[in-house]
N, C-alpha and C positions, 0 to 999 in steps of 0.2 A: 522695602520700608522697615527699618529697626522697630522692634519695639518699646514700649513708652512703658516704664514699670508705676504702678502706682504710688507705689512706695517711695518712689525717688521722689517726690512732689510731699511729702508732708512734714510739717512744723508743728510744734506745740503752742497751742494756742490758750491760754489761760483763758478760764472764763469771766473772771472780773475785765481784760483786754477788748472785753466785747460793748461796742457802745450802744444801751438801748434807748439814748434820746442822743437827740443833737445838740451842738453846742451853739447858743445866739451871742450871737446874730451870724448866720451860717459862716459868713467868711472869718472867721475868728476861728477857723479850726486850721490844723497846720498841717506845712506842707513841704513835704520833701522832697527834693531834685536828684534823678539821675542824669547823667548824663559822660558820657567817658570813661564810665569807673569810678568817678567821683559823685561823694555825696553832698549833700547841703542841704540846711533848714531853713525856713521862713516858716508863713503864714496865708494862707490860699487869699487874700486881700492884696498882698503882693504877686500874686500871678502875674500880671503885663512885664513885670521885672527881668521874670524868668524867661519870655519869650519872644524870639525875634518881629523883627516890626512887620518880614513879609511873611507871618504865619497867617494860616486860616485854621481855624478853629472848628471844625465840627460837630453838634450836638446834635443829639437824638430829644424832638420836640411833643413825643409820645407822652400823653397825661394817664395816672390811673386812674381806673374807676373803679367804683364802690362795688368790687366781682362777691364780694360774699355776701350771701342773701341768707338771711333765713324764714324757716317757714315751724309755724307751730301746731302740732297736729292735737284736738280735741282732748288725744287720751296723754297731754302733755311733755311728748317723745319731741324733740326739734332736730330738724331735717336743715342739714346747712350744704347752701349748692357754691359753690366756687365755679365760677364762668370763665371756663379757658379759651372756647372759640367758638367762633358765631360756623352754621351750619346749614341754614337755611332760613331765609329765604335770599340769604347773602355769606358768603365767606369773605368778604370784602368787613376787615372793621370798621372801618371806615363807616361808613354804609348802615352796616346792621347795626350801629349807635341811633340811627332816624328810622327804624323801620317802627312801623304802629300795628296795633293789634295782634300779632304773637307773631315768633323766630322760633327755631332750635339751636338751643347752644351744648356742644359738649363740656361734661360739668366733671369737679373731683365732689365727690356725694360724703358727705360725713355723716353716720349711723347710718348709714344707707339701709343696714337690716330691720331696720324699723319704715322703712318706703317702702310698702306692698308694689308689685308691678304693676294693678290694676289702679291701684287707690291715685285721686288728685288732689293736691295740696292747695292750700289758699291762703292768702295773705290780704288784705284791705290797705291802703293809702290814699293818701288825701294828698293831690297835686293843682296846686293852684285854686282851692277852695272845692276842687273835682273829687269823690271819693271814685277810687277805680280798685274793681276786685283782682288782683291775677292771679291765676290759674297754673297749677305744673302740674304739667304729669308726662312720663314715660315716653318717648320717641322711640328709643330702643333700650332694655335693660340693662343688657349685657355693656353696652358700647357707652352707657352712662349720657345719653343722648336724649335733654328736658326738653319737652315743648313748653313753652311758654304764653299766657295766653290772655290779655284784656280789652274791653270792650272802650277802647279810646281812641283817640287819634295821636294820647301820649306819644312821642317818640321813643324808644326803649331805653335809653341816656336817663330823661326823665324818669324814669321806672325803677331803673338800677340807683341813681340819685337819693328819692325816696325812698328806699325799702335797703340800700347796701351799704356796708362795712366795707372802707380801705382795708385792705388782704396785707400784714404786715410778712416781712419774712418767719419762716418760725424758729430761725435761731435765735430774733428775738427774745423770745418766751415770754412775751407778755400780751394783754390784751389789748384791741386798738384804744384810744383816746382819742377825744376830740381834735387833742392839737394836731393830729398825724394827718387830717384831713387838707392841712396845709404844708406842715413839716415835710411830710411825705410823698411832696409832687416838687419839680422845678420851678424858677419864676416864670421861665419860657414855654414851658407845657402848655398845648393847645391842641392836639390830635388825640379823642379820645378814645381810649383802649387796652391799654396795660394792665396787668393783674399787678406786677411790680416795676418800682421806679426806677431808670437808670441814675444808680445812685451817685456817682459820679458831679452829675448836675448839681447836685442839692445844696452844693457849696458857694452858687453863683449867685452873687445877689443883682441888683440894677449898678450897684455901684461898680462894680469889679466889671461888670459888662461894658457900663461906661468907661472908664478909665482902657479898656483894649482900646476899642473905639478909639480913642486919644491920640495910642499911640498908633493906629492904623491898622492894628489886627484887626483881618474881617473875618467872618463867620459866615458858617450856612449851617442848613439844617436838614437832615432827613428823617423819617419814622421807623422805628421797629416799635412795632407793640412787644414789649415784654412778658413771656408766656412764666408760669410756675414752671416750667421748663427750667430756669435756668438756674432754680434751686436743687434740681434732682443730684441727689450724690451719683458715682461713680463708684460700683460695686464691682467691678472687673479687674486685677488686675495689669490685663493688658488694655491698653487705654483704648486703645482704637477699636476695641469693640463694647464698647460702650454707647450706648441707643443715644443720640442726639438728637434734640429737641429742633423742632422748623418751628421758623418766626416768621411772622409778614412783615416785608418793610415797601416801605413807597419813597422812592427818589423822585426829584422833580428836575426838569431839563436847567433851571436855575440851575441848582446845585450841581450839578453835572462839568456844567459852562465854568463854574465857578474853580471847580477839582481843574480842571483844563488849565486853564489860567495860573494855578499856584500849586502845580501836582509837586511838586521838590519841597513843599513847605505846609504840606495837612497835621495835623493833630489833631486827633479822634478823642472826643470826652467823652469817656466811656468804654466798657467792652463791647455794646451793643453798636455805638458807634463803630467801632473798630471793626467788628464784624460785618455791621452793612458794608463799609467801605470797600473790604477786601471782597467781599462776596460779586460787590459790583464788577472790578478788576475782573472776576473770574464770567460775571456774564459777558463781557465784552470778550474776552477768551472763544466764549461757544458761539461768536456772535462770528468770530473771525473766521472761527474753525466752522462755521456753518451747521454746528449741529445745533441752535438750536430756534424757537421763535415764541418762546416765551420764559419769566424769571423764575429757574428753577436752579440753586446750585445743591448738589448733594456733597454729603456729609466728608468723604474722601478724595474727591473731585480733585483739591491742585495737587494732589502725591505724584500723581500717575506722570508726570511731564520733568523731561530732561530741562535746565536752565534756558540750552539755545532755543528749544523749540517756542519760547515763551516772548508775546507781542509786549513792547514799552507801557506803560502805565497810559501814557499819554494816546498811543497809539489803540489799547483795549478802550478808552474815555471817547475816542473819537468813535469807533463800533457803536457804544450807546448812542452815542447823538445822531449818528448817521440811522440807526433804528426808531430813535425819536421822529426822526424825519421821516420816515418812510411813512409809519403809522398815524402821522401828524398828530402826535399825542403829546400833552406836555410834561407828563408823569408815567412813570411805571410802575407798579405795583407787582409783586413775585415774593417767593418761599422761599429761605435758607436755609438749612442744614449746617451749613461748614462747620467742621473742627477745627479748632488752632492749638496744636499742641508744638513741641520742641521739633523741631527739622521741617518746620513752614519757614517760605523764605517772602515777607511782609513786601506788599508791592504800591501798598497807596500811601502807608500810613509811615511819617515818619519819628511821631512822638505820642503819644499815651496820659492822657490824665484819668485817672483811677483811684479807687479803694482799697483795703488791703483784703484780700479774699481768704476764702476758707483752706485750710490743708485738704491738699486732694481733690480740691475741686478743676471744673471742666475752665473756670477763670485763673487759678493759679496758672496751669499748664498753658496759658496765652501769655501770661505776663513770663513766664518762663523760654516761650518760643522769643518774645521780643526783646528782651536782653539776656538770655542766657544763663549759665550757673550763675550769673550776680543779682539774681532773684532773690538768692537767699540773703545774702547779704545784706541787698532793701529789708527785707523783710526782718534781717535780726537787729538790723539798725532803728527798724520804727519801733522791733517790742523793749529794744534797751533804752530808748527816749520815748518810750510813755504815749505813743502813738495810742488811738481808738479805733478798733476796727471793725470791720464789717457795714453794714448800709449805711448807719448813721456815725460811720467812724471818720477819720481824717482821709486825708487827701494825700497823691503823690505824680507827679509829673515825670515820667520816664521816657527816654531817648531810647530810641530802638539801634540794635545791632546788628539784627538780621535781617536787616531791607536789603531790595534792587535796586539798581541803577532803573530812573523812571524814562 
């Protein structure tokens, strides 16, 4: 496997380029097509235009939650915990969104030198006329691992609800506002979890939804909870050693069924989308190759495989279901890792709706595996037309170059 030079992935990115609200009504932001080599402009309201009538569309249906808490301590020091992942008494997000009377969740601690290891923090709320006190302190120090802790039957959704701050990205540089509470999640968000939004979505309204609909583009949907993972830069210049973040995501035998049926024609909204899909591809892989009986794909996993040795798209799809079946489960739930950087050969996904991402980051270097040096191109093309970028910036629909035969 070549190596991936950091440096070959960075662009200049102005910082006025950087968009820190959206534009309303979401779908009035615009949108660019690749496809061939050729480019084109619209306006993300014209989506259905762009794409063929047997597309499926896949989102990622993961809502955030209010992960930044704070807590104010007597001698007026504030203790701010960022909730990356639930710990106990569930690693299931899912799940640990309804657990009642205390979890541990691993946290990013800010002034954390002002949090004694012994001392417990407190915070009061008032949830449905209930005042409920919660409680943190310490699980482990070193490992940044808070118990959390109240005397209700609240579920912890409620908790985080009351007492939490939407986590904006911090290239933003600004602080949250009310409207972000809603700006700041999809229409279709319903699995609650995410520290951040697969921004991608944020462009969708009911109408635009409608109008696929129309033309008989269906959809499906899976989850990845979106970790602060996915903001970490890449400090390495050899890319592939660079620490990658595991998400959880949960596929459900619908969507499964549904890949089956239109694998020649998905389109992934989102990277997070794009990532679950291919990751799946890849458990149906260990599923063939018998190594494995639960969703785990690591970070370097499809390098290691010559072309021929590799089962059809269709043929790894059918592994799941047949796993489905076995288990008589209708959903699976598992970890990813995967990297996507330039010499991935894309097995599910044949088009991309997306953001314009950071220089140097772990999302350039996927948009860069899926079409190639004409990455740059896209991207010098939206900063010479006035393109917005980043979470709350425009939009762009890209054709992939470097898929399989499914």
């Amino acid at each position: 496997m070549s190596e991936i030079h950091l440096g070959d992935y960075a662009y200049e990115l102005p910082d006025e380029r950087i968009a820190r609200y959206p534009v309303s009504p979401r779908d009035a932001s615009k949108l660019l097509t690749y496809k061939d080599g050729t480019l084109s402009h619209c306006h993300f309201h014209q989506l259905a235009d762009q794409l063929p009538t047997e597309g499926l569309l896949v989102f990622n249906d993961t809502k955030v939650i209010p992960a930044r808490v704070y807590f104010q301590k007597t001698t007026g020091a504030t203790i701010e915990l960022l909730l990356l992942s639930p710990e106990a008494p569930t690693r299931l997000i899912n799940d640990a969104m309804l657990v009642t009377h205390q979890c541990t969740w691993t946290c990013m601690i800010g002034n954390k030198k002002r949090w004694k290891p012994a001392e417990t923090l407190v915070s009061t709320l008032l949830i449905n006329g209930e005042t409920i006190t919660l409680e943190a302190r310490y699980a482990d120090y070193e490992l940044n691992l808070v118990r959390l802790a109240w005397h209700s039957s609240a579920p912890f959704l409620d908790i985080v609800q009351a007492l939490g701050e939407i986590p904006l990205p911090p290239y933003l540089n600004r602080d949250t506002e009310a409207q972000d509470a809603q700006t700041y999640q999809t229409v279709y968000a319903r699995q609650e979890g995410a520290v951040a939004a697969p921004t991608a979505g944020l462009h969708f309204t009911d109408a635009v939804l409608d109008r696929l609909a129309e033309k008989g583009i269906e959809k499906a949907f899976l989850t990845l909870h979106v970790g602060a993972g996915t903001f970490q830069p890449i400090k390495v210049e050899n890319v592939q050693e660079h620490h990658m973040h595991s998400e959880q995501v949960v596929y459900t035998r619908e969507l499964v069924e549904k890949l089956r049926q239109r694998v020649q024609h998905i389109v992934a909204v989102g990277t997070t989308s794009m990532r679950s899909l291919e990751s799946l591809y890849w458990f149906g892989v260990k599923l063939l190759r018998q190594e494995a009986d639960e969703f785990w794909v690591e970070k370097l996993y499809p390098y290691q495989f010559e072309e021929a040795e590799l089962p059809t798209a269709a043929d790894a799809l059918r592994a799941v279901i047949d796993f489905l079946n076995k288990k008589n489960w209708d959903e699976i739930t598992g970890q990813t890792e995967i990297f996507i950087f330039p010499g991935y050969r894309f097995r599910l996904c044949r088009a991309l709706i997306t953001n314009y991402h950071q220089p140097g980051s772990t999302l350039i270097l996927l948009v860069a595996a899926f079409v190639g040096e004409d990455w740059r191109k896209i991207y010098s093309e939206a900063l010479t037309s006035d393109y917005r970028f980043l979470s709350y910036g425009d939009s762009s629909l890209l054709w992939g170059k470097n898929t399989a035969e499914k």
